[in-house]
Structures are given as C-alpha cells and as structure tokens.
N, C-alpha and C positions, 0 to 999 in steps of 0.2 A: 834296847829300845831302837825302833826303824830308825833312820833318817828320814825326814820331812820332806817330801816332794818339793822344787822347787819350780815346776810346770804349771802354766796354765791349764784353767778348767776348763776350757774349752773341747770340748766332745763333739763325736762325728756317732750316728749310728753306723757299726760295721759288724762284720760275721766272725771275726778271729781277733786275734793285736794283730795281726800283718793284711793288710788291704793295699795293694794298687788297684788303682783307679784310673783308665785309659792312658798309661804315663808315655809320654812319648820325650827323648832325649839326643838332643841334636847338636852338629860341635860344626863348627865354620872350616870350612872345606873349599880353600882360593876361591874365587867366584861363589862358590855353592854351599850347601851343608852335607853334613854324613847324619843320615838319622839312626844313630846307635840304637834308642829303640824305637818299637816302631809302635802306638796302641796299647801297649802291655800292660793286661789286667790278670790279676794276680792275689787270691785270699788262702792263707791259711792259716787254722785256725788252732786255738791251742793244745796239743800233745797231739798236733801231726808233724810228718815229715816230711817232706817232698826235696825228691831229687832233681837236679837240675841240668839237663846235656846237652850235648849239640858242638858243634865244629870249632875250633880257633876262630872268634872273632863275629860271632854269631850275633855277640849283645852278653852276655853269662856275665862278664866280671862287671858290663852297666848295672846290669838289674840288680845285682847285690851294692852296688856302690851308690844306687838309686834308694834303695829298700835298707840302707846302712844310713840315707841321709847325709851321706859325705856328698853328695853334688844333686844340685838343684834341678828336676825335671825342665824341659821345655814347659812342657803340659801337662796336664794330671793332677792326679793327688796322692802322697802316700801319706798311707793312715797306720800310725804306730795308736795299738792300745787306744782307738779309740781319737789321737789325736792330729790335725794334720800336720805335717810335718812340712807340706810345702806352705804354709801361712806364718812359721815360726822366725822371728829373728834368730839371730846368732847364736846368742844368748840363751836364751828356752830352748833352743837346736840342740847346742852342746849338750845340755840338761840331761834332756829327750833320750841321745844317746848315750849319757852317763848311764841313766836310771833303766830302759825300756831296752836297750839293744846290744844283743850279746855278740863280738865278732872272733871269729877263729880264722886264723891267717893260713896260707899254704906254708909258710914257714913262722915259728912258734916265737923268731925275733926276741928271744929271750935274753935279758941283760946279764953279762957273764959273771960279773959279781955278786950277782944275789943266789940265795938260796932260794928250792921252789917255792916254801913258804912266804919269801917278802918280793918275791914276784907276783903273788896275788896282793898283800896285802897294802903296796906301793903307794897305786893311784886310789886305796879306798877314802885319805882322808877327805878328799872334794866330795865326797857321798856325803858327808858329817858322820860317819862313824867311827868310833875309839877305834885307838891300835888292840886296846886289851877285845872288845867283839871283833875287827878284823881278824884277829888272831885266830880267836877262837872258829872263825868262818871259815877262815882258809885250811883250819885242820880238819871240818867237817867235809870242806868238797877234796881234798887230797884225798881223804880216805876214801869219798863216792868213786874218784878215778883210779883207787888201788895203790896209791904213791903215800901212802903214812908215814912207811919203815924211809921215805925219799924225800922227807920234809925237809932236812938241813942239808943238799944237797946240789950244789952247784952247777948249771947248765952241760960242762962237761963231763961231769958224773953219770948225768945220764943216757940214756941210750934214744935213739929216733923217734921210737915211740912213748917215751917214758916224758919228752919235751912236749911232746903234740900232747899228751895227757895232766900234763900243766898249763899250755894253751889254753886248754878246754875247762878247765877250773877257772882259771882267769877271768876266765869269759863270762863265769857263772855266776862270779863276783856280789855285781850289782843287781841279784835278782834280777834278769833281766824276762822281757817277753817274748822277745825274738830274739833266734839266736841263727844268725847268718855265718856259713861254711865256706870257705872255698877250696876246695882242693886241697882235703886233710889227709890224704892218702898218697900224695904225689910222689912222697921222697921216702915211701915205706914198701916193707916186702909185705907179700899176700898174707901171711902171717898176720903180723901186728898192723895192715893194713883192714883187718876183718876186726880185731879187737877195736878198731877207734872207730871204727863203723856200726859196730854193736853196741859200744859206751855212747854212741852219740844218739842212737834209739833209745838206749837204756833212759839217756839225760833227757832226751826232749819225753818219755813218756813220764817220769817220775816229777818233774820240775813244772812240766805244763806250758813245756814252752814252746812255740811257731816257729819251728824248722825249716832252713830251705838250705841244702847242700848244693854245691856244684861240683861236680865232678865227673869224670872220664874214663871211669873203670864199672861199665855198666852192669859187671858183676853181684857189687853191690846192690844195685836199685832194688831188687825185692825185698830191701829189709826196711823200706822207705813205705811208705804209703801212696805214695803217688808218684808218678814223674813226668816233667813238662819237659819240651822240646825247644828247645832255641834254634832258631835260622833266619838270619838277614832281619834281626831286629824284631823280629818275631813272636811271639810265645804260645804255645799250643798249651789249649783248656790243660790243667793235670789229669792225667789217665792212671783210675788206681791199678797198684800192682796186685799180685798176686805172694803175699807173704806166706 
C-alpha cells in the first residue's frame, strides 16, 4: 500500500512536474547584490532529459538548488508536479521534497556502515512505508541499477561506480517526479562514467521522471534530449540534441 501524500492540494496548471517560472535568485553582496540567477525559465517534462552546462559559477549548482527547493527564489515560481513550491511553508516544503524530488549528489555521501540495501531503505520510514515494502523496494531498484548480487555490501566494498549506482537508487526511493543530477560523472573514468549516463536515460525514460543533469563532460549530452546553456545567471531555451 502507497503512503498518503501529506501536501497540499493546491495545483498550478504546468507542461511537465518541473516548471520554473521567471526565477530570479539574489544573495547580498556589501552594498549590493549578486543575481545568481537571472529570469530563469525552465519546463521539462516527464521522461525527458535535459543537460545542463556552462562555466564555474555560471548559476548550474543555483538552478538545481532552486529546482531542488532547498533555497527560496528571490522571484518566480517553481512548480514541482503541478505544485508551487515557492508558496509552501516549511513543513509542506520538506513533504514536497520527501515525495516529488529525486536528488543525486556529485558524491553518493554514503554512510559507511550500512549496507546498500539499508542505505535506501533509512530515510523510507518518514514516507509512512513498512520496513517489510521498503525492503522489498530497494531490492527492486538495486536490481534496476545492476547491484542485486551488492545488496549486503558495505560502502567500501564497492567500487566508484557501484556507489553512484546506489545514489541513484536512493534517489528513486520515494517515487519521485523529478529527479535533479549534479555532476554524476565527476569522480569516474569514461568507462563507468558512460554506464551512469546511460542508467540515468535508462531511469528517467522508464520511471517517467523530469531530468535535468549538470554536468561538464559535454560528451555525454547526446544521450540527453536537450541541453541549456548557463552564463552569468543566464539560461538559454533547451536546444534538442541529436541522439
């Protein structure tokens, strides 16, 4: 049995679960401000993927931290699944991201004494689901990311990419809508940097969920669907690729 959404009903009409809405995000700068971003509008929609590049410092790690809902626009709107996320208290916030938003870190931050299995299934019980369906969850997405036979296996058991493929389970946890990347290839070789690139098309097209990667190895980008440009707070329409 699901767990019981604990969000408001409140509905936005939008095109995907990921909508920004002119977001602009500014931080107090001695006398002045810095506009991290600048207008950034932003939809996509569910089982695409969109890549996200551009220079050290462009705005990339805002937009995800904006579209992650961990820090409050100046102005705008982001719209998770339909709901705003910049009208939400605390409380419904946290929810929002419990339930609606998947995040993959540049580093997988995995706690050294669990196994990969109760590495996903940790934070499930705030969802309201059993340990016995956690369970049973985390063995279904281990096996999605190829780690079965690496279920009872301890953070240094595994190998670079075998953590980032635990991450990415994690992530998946809470059914989520969106599922925001950053720089999941940073600390891998072209090798297993090409598998978590291709598991993470695989996941956004099978799961149905609203992708948006950041990353710096523009190699990758044509297995993405689109890719936007970051500069100076920027964000340029998405331009589909050529897969």
């Amino acid at each position: 049995m699901s767990p019981t959404s604990s969000l408001p009903a409140t509905r936005y009409a939008a095109r995907g679960p990921l909508n920004l809405v002119n977001v602009t995000l500014e931080y107090p700068d001695g006398d002045g401000t810095i506009k991290a971003l600048d207008t950034v509008n932003l939809t996509v929609g569910a089982g695409q993927m969109v890549s996200l590049v551009g220079p050290s410092g462009s705005g990339k790690s805002s937009l995800l931290a904006a579209a992650a809902t961990l820090v409050r626009p100046t102005h705008g709107l982001v719209i998770i699944d339909g709901a705003d996320a910049t009208g939400l208290g605390d409380k419904d916030l946290t929810a929002l991201r419990r339930e609606k938003i998947g995040i993959i870190f540049q580093q997988p931050n995995l706690l050294a004494s669990l196994t990969a299995t109760e590495q996903l299934i940790i934070g499930d019980h705030l969802r309201g689901r059993s340990l016995k369906s956690a369970r049973a969850k985390a063995a279904d997405l281990l096996d999605v990311v190829g780690l079965s036979s690496s279920a009872d296996k301890r953070p240094h058991q595994l190998s670079g990419g075998q953590r980032q493929r635990v991450n990415i389970a994690r992530a998946l946890m809470g059914d989520p809508k969106v599922l925001l990347v950053d720089e999941p290839t940073a600390a891998l070789d072209h090798e297993r940097s090409d598998s978590i690139v291709r598991l993470l098309r695989r996941v956004t097209d099978d799961f149905r969920v609203a992708t948006v990667m950041v990353t710096h190895d523009t190699e990758f980008v044509p297995l993405t669907d689109s890719v936007a440009i970051m500069r100076d707070g920027k964000l340029t329409a998405p331009v589909l690729t050529t897969v």
